[in-house]
C-alpha positions in Angstrom: 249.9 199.2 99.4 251.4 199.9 103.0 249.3 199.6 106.1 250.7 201.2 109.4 249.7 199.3 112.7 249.8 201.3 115.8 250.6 199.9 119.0 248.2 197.4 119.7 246.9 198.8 122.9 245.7 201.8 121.2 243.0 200.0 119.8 240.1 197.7 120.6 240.1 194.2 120.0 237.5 193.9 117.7 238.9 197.1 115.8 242.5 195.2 115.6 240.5 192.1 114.3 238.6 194.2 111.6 241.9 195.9 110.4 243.4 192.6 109.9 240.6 191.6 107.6 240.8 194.6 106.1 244.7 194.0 105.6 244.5 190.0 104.5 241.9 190.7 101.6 244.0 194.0 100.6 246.5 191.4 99.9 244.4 188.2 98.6 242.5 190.1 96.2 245.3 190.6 93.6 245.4 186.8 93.9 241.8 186.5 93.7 242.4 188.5 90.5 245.2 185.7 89.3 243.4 183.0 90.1 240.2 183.8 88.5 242.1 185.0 85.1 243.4 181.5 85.5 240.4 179.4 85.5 239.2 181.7 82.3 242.3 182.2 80.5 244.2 179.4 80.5 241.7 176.5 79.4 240.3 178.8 77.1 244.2 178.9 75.4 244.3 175.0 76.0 241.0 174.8 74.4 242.2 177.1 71.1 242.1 173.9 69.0 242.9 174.1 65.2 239.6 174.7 63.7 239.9 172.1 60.7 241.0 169.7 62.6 238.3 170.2 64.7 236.0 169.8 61.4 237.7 166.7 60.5 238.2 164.6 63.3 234.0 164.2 63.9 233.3 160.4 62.5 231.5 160.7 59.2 229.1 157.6 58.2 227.2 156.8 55.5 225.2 153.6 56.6 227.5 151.5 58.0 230.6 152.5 56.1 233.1 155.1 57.7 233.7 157.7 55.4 237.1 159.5 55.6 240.0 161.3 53.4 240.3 161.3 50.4 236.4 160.6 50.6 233.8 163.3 51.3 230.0 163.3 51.4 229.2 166.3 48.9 226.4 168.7 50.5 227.4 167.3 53.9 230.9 166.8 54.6 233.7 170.0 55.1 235.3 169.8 51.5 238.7 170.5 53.3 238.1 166.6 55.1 238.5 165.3 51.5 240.7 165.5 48.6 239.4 167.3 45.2 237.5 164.7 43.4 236.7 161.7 45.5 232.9 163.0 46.4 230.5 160.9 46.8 226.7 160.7 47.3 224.9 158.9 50.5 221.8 158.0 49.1 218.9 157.8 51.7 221.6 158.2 54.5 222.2 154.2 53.5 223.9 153.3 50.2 227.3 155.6 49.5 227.5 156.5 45.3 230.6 157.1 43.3 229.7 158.9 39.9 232.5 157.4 37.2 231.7 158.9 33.9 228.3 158.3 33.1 228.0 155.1 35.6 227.4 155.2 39.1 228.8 152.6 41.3 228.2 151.4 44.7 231.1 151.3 47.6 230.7 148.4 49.2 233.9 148.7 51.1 236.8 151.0 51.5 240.3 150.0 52.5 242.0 153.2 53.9 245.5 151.0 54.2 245.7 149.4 51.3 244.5 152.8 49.1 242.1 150.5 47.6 238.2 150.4 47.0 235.9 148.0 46.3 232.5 148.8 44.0 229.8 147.6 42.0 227.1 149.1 39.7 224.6 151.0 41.2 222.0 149.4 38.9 222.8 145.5 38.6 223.3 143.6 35.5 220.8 141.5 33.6 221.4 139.2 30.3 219.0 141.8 28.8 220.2 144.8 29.6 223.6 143.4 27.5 222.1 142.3 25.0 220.2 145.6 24.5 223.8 147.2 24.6 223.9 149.1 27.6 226.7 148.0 28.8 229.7 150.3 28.3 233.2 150.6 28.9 234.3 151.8 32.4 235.4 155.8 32.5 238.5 156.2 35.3 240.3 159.6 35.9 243.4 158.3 36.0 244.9 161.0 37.9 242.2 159.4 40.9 241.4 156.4 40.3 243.3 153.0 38.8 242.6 149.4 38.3 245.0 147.0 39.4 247.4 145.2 36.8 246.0 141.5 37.6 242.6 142.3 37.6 240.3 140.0 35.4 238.2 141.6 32.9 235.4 140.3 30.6 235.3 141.4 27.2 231.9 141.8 25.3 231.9 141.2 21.7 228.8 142.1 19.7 227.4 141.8 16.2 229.7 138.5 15.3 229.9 136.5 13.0 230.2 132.6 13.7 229.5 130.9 10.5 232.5 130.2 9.8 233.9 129.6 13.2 231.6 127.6 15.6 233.5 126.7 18.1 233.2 130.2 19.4 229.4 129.3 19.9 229.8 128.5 23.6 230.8 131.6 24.1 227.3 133.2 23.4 225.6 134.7 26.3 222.3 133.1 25.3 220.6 136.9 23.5 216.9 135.8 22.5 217.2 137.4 18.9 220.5 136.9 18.3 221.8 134.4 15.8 225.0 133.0 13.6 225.5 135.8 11.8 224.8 138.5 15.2 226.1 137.1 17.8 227.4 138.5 21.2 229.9 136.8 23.0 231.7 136.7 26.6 235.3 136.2 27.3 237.8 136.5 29.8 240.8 138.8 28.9 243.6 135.9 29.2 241.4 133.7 26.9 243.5 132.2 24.1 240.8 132.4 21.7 240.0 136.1 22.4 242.0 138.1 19.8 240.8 135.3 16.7 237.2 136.3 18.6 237.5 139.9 18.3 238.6 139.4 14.7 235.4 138.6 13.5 232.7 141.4 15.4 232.2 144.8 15.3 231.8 146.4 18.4 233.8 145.4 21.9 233.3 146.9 25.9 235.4 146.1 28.6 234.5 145.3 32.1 236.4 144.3 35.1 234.7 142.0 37.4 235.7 140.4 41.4 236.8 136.1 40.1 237.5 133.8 42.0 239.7 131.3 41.0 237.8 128.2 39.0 234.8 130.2 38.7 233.1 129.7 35.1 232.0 132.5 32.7 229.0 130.7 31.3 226.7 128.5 33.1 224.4 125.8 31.0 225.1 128.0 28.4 224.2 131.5 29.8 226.1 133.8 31.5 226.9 133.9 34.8 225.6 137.3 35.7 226.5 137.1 38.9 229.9 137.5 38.2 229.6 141.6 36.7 227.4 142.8 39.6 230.0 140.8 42.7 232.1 144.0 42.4 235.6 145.2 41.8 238.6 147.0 43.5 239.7 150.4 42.8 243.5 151.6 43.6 243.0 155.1 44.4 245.8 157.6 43.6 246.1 160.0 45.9 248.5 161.0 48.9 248.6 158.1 52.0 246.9 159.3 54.7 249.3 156.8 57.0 251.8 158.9 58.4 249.3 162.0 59.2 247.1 159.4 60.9 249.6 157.6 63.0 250.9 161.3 64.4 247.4 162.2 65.4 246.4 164.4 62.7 243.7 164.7 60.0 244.3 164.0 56.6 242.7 167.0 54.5 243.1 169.7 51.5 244.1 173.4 51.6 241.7 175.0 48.8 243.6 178.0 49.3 247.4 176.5 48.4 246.0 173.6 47.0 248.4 171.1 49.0 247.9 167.7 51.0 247.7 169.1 54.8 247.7 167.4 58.0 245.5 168.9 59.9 246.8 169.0 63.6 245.3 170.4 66.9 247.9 173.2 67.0 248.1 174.2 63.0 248.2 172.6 59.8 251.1 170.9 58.7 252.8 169.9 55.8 253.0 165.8 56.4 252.4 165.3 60.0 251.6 166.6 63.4 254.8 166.9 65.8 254.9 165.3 68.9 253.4 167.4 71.7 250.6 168.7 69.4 248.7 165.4 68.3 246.8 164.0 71.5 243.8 167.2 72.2 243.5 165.1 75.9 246.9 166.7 76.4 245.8 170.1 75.5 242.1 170.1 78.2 244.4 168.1 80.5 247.2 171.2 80.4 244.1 173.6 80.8 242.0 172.3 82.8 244.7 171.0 85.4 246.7 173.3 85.1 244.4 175.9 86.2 243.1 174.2 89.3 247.3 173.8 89.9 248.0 177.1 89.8 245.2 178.3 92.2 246.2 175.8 94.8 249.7 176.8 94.6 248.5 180.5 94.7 246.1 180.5 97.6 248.8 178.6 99.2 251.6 180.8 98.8 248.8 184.1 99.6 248.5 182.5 103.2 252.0 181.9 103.7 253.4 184.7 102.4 250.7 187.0 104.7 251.3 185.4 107.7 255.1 185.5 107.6 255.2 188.7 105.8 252.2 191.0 106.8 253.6 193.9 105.4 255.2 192.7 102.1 253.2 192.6 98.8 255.6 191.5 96.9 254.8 187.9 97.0 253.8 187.6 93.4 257.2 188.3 91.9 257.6 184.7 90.4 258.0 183.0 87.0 255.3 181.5 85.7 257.2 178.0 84.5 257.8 177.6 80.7 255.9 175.6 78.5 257.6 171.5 78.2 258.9 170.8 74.6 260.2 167.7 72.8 262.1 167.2 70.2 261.5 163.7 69.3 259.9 163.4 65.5 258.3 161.2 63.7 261.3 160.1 62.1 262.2 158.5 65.2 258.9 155.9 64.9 260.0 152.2 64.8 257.8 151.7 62.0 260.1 152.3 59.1 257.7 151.1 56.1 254.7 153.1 57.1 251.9 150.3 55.8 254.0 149.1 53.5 254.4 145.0 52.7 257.7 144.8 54.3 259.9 142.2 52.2 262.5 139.1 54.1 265.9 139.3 52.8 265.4 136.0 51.8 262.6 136.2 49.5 265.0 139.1 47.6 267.9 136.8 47.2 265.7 133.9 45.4 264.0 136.9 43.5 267.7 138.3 42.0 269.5 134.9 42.0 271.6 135.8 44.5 272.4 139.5 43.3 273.1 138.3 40.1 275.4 140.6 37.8 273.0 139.6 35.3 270.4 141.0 36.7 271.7 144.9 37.0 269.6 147.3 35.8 272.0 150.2 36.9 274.2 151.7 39.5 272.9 154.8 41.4 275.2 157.3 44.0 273.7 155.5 46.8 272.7 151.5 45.2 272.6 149.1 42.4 269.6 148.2 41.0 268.4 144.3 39.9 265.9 142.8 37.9 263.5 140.7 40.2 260.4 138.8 39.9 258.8 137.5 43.1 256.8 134.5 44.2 253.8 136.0 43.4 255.0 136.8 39.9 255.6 140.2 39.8 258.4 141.9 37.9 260.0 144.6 40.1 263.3 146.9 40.4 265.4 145.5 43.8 267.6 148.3 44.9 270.2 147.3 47.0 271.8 150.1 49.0 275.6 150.4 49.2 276.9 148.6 52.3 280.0 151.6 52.6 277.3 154.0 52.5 277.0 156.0 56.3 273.9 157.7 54.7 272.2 154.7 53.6 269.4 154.6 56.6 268.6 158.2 56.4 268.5 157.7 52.7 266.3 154.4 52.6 263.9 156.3 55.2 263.7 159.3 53.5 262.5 157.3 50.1 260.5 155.2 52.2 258.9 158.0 53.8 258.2 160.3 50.7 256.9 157.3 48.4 254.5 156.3 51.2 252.9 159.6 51.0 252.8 160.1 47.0 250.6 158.3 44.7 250.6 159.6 40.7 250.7 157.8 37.4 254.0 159.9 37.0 256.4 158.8 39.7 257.3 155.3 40.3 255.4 153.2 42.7 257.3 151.4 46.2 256.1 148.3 46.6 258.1 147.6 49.5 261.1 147.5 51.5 263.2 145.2 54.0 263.2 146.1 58.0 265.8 148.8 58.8 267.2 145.6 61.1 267.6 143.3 58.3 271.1 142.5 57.0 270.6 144.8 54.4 268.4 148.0 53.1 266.5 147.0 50.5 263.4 148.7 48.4 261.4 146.9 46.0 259.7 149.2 43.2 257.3 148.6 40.1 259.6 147.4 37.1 259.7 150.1 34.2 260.6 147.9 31.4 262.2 150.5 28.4 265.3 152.1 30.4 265.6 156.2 31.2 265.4 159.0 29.0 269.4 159.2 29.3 269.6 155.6 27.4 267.2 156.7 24.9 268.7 159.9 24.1 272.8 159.3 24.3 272.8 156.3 26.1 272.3 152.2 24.8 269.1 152.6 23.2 270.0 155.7 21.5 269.4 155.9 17.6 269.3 158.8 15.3 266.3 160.8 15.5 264.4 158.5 18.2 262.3 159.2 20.4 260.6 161.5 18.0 259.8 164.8 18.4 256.4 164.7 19.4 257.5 161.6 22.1 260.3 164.1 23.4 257.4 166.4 23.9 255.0 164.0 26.2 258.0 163.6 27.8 258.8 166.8 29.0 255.2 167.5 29.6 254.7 164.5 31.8 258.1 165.1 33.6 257.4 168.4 34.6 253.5 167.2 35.9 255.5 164.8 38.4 257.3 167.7 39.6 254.7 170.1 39.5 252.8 167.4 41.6 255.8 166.9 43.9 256.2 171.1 44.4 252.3 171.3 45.4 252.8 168.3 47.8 256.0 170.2 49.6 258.4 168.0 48.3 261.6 168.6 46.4 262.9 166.0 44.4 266.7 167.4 44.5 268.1 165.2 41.7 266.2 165.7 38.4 268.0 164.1 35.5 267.4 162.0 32.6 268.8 158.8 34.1 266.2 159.6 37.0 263.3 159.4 34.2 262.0 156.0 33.8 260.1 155.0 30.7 257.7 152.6 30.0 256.8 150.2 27.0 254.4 153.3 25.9 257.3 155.6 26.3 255.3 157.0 28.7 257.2 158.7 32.2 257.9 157.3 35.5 260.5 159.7 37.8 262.2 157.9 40.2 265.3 158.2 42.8 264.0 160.0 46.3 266.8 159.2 48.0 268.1 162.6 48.1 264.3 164.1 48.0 263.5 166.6 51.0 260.0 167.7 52.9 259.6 171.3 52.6 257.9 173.3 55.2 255.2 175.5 53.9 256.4 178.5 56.2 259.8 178.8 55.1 261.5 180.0 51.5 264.7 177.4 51.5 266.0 175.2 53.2 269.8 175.3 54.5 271.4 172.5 53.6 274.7 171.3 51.8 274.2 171.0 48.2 273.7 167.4 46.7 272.8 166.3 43.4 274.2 165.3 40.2 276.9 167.3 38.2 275.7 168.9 35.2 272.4 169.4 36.9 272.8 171.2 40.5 271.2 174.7 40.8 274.6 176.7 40.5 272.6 179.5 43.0 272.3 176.1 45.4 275.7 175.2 45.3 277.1 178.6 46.1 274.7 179.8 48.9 274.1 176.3 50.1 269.8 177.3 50.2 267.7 174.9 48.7 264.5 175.7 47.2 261.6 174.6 44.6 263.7 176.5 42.1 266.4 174.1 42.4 264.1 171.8 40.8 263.7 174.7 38.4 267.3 174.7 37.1 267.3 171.0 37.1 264.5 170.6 34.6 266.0 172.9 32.6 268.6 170.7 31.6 266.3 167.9 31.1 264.5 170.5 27.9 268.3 171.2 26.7 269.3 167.2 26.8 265.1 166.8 24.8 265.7 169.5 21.9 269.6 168.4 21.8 269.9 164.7 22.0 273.4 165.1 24.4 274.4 164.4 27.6 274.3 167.1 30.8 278.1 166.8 30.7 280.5 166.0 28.7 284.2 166.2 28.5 284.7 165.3 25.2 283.7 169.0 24.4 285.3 172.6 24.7 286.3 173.6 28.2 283.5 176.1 27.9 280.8 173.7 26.4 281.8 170.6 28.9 278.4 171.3 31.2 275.4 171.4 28.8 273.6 174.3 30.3 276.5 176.5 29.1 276.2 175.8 25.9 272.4 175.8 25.3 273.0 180.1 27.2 275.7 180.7 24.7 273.9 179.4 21.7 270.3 180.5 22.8 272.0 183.9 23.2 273.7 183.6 20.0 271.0 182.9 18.6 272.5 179.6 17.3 270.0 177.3 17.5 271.1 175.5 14.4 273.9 174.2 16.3 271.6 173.4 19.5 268.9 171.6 18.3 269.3 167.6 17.3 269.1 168.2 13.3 267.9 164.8 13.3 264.4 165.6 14.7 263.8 167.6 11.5 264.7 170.7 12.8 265.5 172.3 9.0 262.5 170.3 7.3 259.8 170.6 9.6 258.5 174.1 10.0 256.3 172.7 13.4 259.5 171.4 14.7 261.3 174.4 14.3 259.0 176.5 15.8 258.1 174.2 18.8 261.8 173.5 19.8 262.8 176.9 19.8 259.5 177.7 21.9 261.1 174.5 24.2 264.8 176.5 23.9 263.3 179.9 25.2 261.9 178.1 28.1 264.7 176.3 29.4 266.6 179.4 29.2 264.4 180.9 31.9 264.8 177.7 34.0 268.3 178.1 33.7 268.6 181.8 35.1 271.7 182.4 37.7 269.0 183.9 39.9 266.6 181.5 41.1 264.2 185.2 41.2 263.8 185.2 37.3 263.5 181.2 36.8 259.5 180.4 36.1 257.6 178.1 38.8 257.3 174.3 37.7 253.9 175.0 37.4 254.2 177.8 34.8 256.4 175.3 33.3 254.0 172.6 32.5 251.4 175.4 31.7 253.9 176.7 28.7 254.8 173.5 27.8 251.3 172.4 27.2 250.4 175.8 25.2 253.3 175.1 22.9 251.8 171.5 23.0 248.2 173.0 22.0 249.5 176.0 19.8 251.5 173.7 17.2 248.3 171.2 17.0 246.0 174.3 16.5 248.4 175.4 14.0 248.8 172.1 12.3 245.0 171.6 11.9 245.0 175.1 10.9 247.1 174.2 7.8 245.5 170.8 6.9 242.1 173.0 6.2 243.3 175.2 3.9 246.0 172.5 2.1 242.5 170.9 1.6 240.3 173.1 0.5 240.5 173.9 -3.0 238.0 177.0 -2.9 239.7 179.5 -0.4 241.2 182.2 -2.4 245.0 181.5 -3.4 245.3 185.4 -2.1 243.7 184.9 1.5 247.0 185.2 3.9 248.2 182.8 6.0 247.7 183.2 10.0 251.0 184.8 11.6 253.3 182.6 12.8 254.3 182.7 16.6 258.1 184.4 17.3 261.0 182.7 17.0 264.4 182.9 17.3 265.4 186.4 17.8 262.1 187.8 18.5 261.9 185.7 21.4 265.7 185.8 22.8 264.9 189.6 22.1 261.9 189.5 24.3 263.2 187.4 27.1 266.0 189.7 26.9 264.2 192.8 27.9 262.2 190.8 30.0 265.2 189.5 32.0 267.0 193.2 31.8 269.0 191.8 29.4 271.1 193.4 26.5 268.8 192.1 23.3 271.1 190.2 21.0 271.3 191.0 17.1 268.5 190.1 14.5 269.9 187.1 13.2 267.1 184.6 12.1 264.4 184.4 9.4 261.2 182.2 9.9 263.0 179.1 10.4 266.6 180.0 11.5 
């Protein structure tokens, strides 16, 4: 908008004064414009805070005790705040209730660092009420909720028999009707005398119970009662909250994805908030300041710009300045061990003897591994990291970092590590006492036809709910293997090695990244395109079924050219439809129809894993969900049998149920499936 001024004589003074107003606010209102869209727009943008976040960061209290993830309030707390099965009840607004089983239990305390909890029964004890046998073993999801290894327990023992054995008579609890001949007695679980105890009575129930040391059982012969209502600690299994918390997030659940998120003022994120988006002060500071910045500057610049440039309106072609960024992470953060008991390098010498040769467990591409058993008496796995190793501190962070963040009865538990300035890198893990799958399968332990094949099959089931777990967390492991597979004394699985583990982000679909892993087992689609995805996993696992129904190694040279990498041969034969030649003829492949049938189901799925194309390989979720229907099938089937072996009046001409495919109906099937050619009809019922 131009104005033309005529010579100033031509006009009055008071006219010239008017058309001057009339001039300035022609050119002040677009600013008046600006600056009013700034004091609305931009703290409203700053304000745009992420609205579960928002949800989770108001306190939550139930009496005195501050309730927070995993923990909700049911009826009263955002579900999102907590994780899937840690609701609880606050009774009268006071008194917070945890339903385990058919018992409910008081919280007395929660301790968020450790991941620990400390209960008691809702209802308290009496002598009577254990002598009328209402006491009852403890119910624990296990998947939520664990007790810790040294806890004391007492062990009830009803309807015994003493007349033979007095000297177990102190042991009574002091029951009004009870007498020699129905007894109930009270132990602790390291007494001597408790397995010649439970020898001689019927029925037995479990409790654990808060001891102090030197504390007494029974008092002037009765029991000390106050001893099962003082409480106990619960180790809760669940993801650490640490890391989220520490960035400036909120810990919560996505119902929709059904992953750990950290909720963060800008968006959820996978693990934790990134710097710039965790402090909400920032964000009102930005909009709120920054507003009342910008109209300064702007009504400033309107009265220059008029006064030395009446005529101009131009004076708003600027650039607005860009928004600040940082790149600093979290990785960056001093504290390496996130919570974690961090160990001296001295304590780990006297625990190894010095590194003694004697105490290897194994070698691993980035560490050896020792036996160790700290001052507090606790057998662990010390892995050193390679000294040569330019890797090792991203490494020891990374496995640091993901363990810190993971809790399930399936992966191995971190106990703790040395500082990233000590001499060395050091983590210190639970001990899992009975070697890897690899030993038990072609390795020390092996023997012929061990494990069995039902063993093999809680293996593969168990494996493949770690990794499930680890996918639904964002986390790919990146070296699944047998020698990564831990065992316990109940053969039951442990998977291990994180070193080479990666986060990943839920808005992307790989990651870029050179390929890494173990020969035998790397995702051949990850090794050529260099993307790395939950698939990779996938492939990996695959290999794992093979090495299960097969009892050999992912590589070996030993065999044809062709047949040297294990996944090769299990195509070839699956396509051949050889599975004669596949399949361990030591787990009774020929003899046992239920064997047959199952390992060829097992066979069909780890050819899907093992697809070229990562496109036609299954999830690890659908994994586990077809390994636990071939789980459920063959027992249905089995029971299924048993009834009519024993049943002497069905009708010898009543057919049997049909059998579920195998062998070439299922390659056949896959085949068209895959867009396959179907291979020939080659196998009766059991190959």
């Amino acid at each position: 908008m131009l104005i033309f001024f005529p010579p100033s004589s031509h006009f009055p003074v008071s006219q010239m004064n008017q058309i001057r107003s009339i001039h300035l606010a022609s050119h002040l209102l677009p600013a008046l414009n600006l600056v009013l869209f700034s004091f609305i727009f931009l703290p409203t943008t700053a304000f745009a805070v992420d609205e579960s976040f928002t949800i989770c960061r108001v306190p939550r209290y139930c009496g005195k005790l501050n309730i927070k993830f995993p923990f909700f309030i049911q009826g009263r707390d955002d579900p999102r705040c907590g994780y899937p099965g840690f609701e609880i009840h606050c009774r009268n607004n006071t008194k917070s209730i945890l339903s385990l089983g058919d018992d409910n239990y008081s919280i007395d305390n929660i301790f968020y660092t450790n991941q620990s909890v400390l209960v008691s029964r809702a209802v308290r004890f009496e002598t009577d009420s254990i002598c009328n046998h209402k006491i009852q073993n403890i119910s624990l999801p296990t998947d939520r909720y664990q007790l810790p290894p040294e806890i004391t327990k007492i062990v009830f023992l009803f309807n015994c028999n003493l007349t033979s054995i007095p000297k177990l008579s102190p042991h009574k609890i002091g029951c009004p009707a009870e007498n020699e001949t129905n007894s109930t007695l009270a132990l602790f679980n390291s007494d001597p005398q408790l397995k010649f105890a439970s020898e001689n009575c019927k029925e037995r129930v479990v409790t654990p119970v808060g001891f102090d040391q030197g504390e007494e059982l029974h008092v002037e012969g009765l029991l000390n009662i106050s001893l099962l209502n003082r409480g106990f600690v619960l180790n809760l299994t669940v993801s650490n909250c640490t890391i989220c918390e520490n960035s400036g997030g909120k810990c919560g659940f996505d119902y929709s994805t059904r992953h750990f998120k950290c909720f963060c003022p800008d968006r959820p994120h996978a693990w934790h908030c990134t710097h710039g988006t965790n402090t909400l002060g920032l964000k009102l500071g930005l909009g709120i300041g920054g507003s009342v910045t910008v109209t300064v500057m702007i009504l400033i610049l309107c009265i220059f710009v008029v006064r030395r440039r009446p005529a101009s309106s131009n004076f708003l072609r600027g650039k607005s300045p860009s928004h600040l960024s940082s790149t600093s992470d979290l990785e960056n953060n001093a504290t390496v061990c996130f919570g974690l008991p961090i160990f001296s390098h001295t304590e780990l010498v006297e625990a190894t003897n010095d590194f003694d040769d004697d105490k290897v467990l194994g070698d691993g591409g980035f560490g050896t591994v020792y036996f160790g058993k700290l001052r507090d008496g606790r057998e662990v796995a010390i892995k050193r990291l390679y000294q040569h190793n330019y890797r090792r501190l991203e490494q020891f962070m990374n496995e640091v970092e993901i363990l810190t963040r993971l809790r399930h009865k399936n992966l191995v538990s971190l106990y703790g590590c040395t500082s990233r300035r000590s001499r060395e890198l050091i983590l210190v893990y639970e001990f899992v006492p009975n070697g890897t799958v690899a030993d038990h399968l072609h390795g020390d332990h092996a023997q012929s036809g061990l494990p069995a094949w039902p063993v093999r099959m809680s293996i593969a089931i168990e494996t493949a709910t770690a990794l499930a777990y680890l996918h639904a967390s964002d986390i790919i492991h990146r070296d699944v293997k047998t020698n990564n597979i831990l065992l316990d004394e109940n053969f039951s699985v442990k998977v291990a090695d994180f070193g080479l583990s990666r986060l990943f982000p839920n808005d992307v679909t790989h990651i870029s990244t050179a390929p890494q892993g173990t020969p035998g087992y790397v995702d051949p689609e990850y090794h050529q395109c260099y993307q790395l995805t939950e698939k990779s996993d996938v492939y990996s696992f695959g290999v794992v079924l093979i090495e299960l129904i097969s009892s050999m190694p992912a590589v070996d040279i030993n065999r044809h050219r062709h047949e040297i990498n294990l996944a090769n041969l299990a195509i070839s034969k699956i396509q051949k439809c050889a599975f004669d030649e596949l399949v361990d003829p030591n787990l009774g492949y020929k003899s046992c129809e239920q064997v047959a049938r199952m390992t060829t189901l097992v066979a069909e799925l780890a050819f899907r894993c093992l697809q070229q194309e990562k496109e036609l390989r299954p999830s690890m979720e659908e994994v586990l969900e077809e390994l636990q229907r071939i789980k459920s099938e063959a027992y249905e089937s089995e029971n299924v049998q048993q009834e009519e072996h024993s049943d002497s009046e069905v009708p010898m001409s009543v057919g049997q149920p049909p059998s579920p495919p195998i062998g070439d109906q299922i390659i056949n099937g896959l085949a068209r499936e895959l867009h396959l050619i179907p291979v020939n009809e080659c196998f009766s019922l059991l190959c």
